[in-house]
C-alpha angles and dihedrals in degrees: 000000000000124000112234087190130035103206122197141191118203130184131183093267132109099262090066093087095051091044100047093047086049087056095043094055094050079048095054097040092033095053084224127143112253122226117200111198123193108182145170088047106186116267086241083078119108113249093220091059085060095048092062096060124190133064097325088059088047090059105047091051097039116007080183100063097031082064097059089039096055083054082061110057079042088065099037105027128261096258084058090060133065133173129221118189118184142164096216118097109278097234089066092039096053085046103047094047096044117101116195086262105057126081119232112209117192139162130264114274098269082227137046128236132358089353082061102054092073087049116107092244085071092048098051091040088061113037111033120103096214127067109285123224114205102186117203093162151346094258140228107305135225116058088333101171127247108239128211124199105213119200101161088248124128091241077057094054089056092051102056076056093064094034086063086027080066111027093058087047093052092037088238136136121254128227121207108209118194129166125252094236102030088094136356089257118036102180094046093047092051095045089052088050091048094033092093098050097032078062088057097042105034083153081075119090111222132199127164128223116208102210118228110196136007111359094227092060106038082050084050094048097045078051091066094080103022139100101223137357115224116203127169118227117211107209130003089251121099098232076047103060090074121237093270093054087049104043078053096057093047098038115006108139089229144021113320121216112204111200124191 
């Protein structure tokens, strides 16, 4: 799958930064156009500023994040960025303008656990019909793997998609994580799941990590010195998303994909 559109939320919080420059760079290696959203704009706002759209709009709501955005459309050219500004709250609006092909990148939830579920990051998570990019940070540098959660479902076969999707287009190595009880034979079954699209993308290297404890922290620990997590989600619901997905979302080291 390759996103024709990087969509991305952005708030006034300190993760916007982190976030924004994650997008940019999948923009710039993808080819792909790169769609900046600031929404739930205060009521206070004039309606006429918002009318307008754009940049001028942008820096009129928030100068701060006009600024970086206009660094943006400098590095990928102007034609490759575009700006929506809406009043509405941002969760709706990332998940009414995203098609199956695009890819929604977000922040982290600025807090951990049931405070979390109402943020925008779970909204989005839940509800998009498109991967999902939950950014915590940048992420070590250098060939950093790209690690897949398998889990033998079919959300988990779409991730392992993404997760060679990503790494060819990075130039980066792949991990394949299964669990040690999941099946009798770990590395065989995991083998069986990559072999596909190991056979598509044979420039990937591939290795697999059979994962000993919780799921959630061996995931967690693999993260420390990844580039991105891949996880497949089961339904659009939140009880749905599964414990590990959402102990991802609140506490992964590095960027978090969601694939429904």
């Amino acid at each position: 799958m390759t996103q024709t559109r990087v969509i991305v939320g952005l708030a006034e919080t300190a993760s916007a930064g982190p976030t924004l420059a994650w997008a940019m760079r999948q923009a710039g290696r993808s080819g792909a156009e790169l769609v900046v959203i600031r929404a739930g704009v205060g009521k206070s706002t004039a309606l006429g500023t918002l009318s307008r759209g754009g940049i001028r709009a942008l820096e009129l709501v928030d100068p701060a994040l006009a600024r970086a955005v206009g660094a943006a459309r400098l590095a990928l050219g102007a034609e490759r960025v575009s700006i929506v500004v809406d009043r509405d709250p941002p969760g709706p609006v990332l998940v009414r303008l995203a098609r199956p092909e695009d890819l929604i990148v977000v922040g982290a939830p600025e807090t951990p656990g049931w405070w979390a579920r109402a943020s925008t990051t779970y909204h989005v998570a839940t509800r998009a019909s498109c991967p999902v990019i939950v950014v915590h940070s940048t992420g070590p540098a250098g060939r950093a793997p790209v690690v897949v959660g398998l889990d033998g479902s079919p959300a988990s076969r779409s991730a392992i998609e993404i997760g060679f999707v990503f790494a060819s287009a990075h130039g980066l190595p792949l991990v394949a994580a299964i669990g040690a009880g999941a099946v009798n034979d770990p590395p065989a079954a995991a083998a069986a799941e990559i072999e596909p699209w190991h056979l598509k993308y044979p420039e990937v290297p591939v290795t697999t990590a059979v994962l000993t404890g919780t799921p959630a922290e061996a995931l967690r620990r693999l993260g420390t010195d990844a580039t991105l997590l891949v996880v497949g989600a089961t339904g659009t619901g939140l009880a749905r998303l599964g414990s590990v997905t959402r102990d991802l979302i609140e506490r992964a080291p590095c960027p978090v994909a969601i694939v429904h």
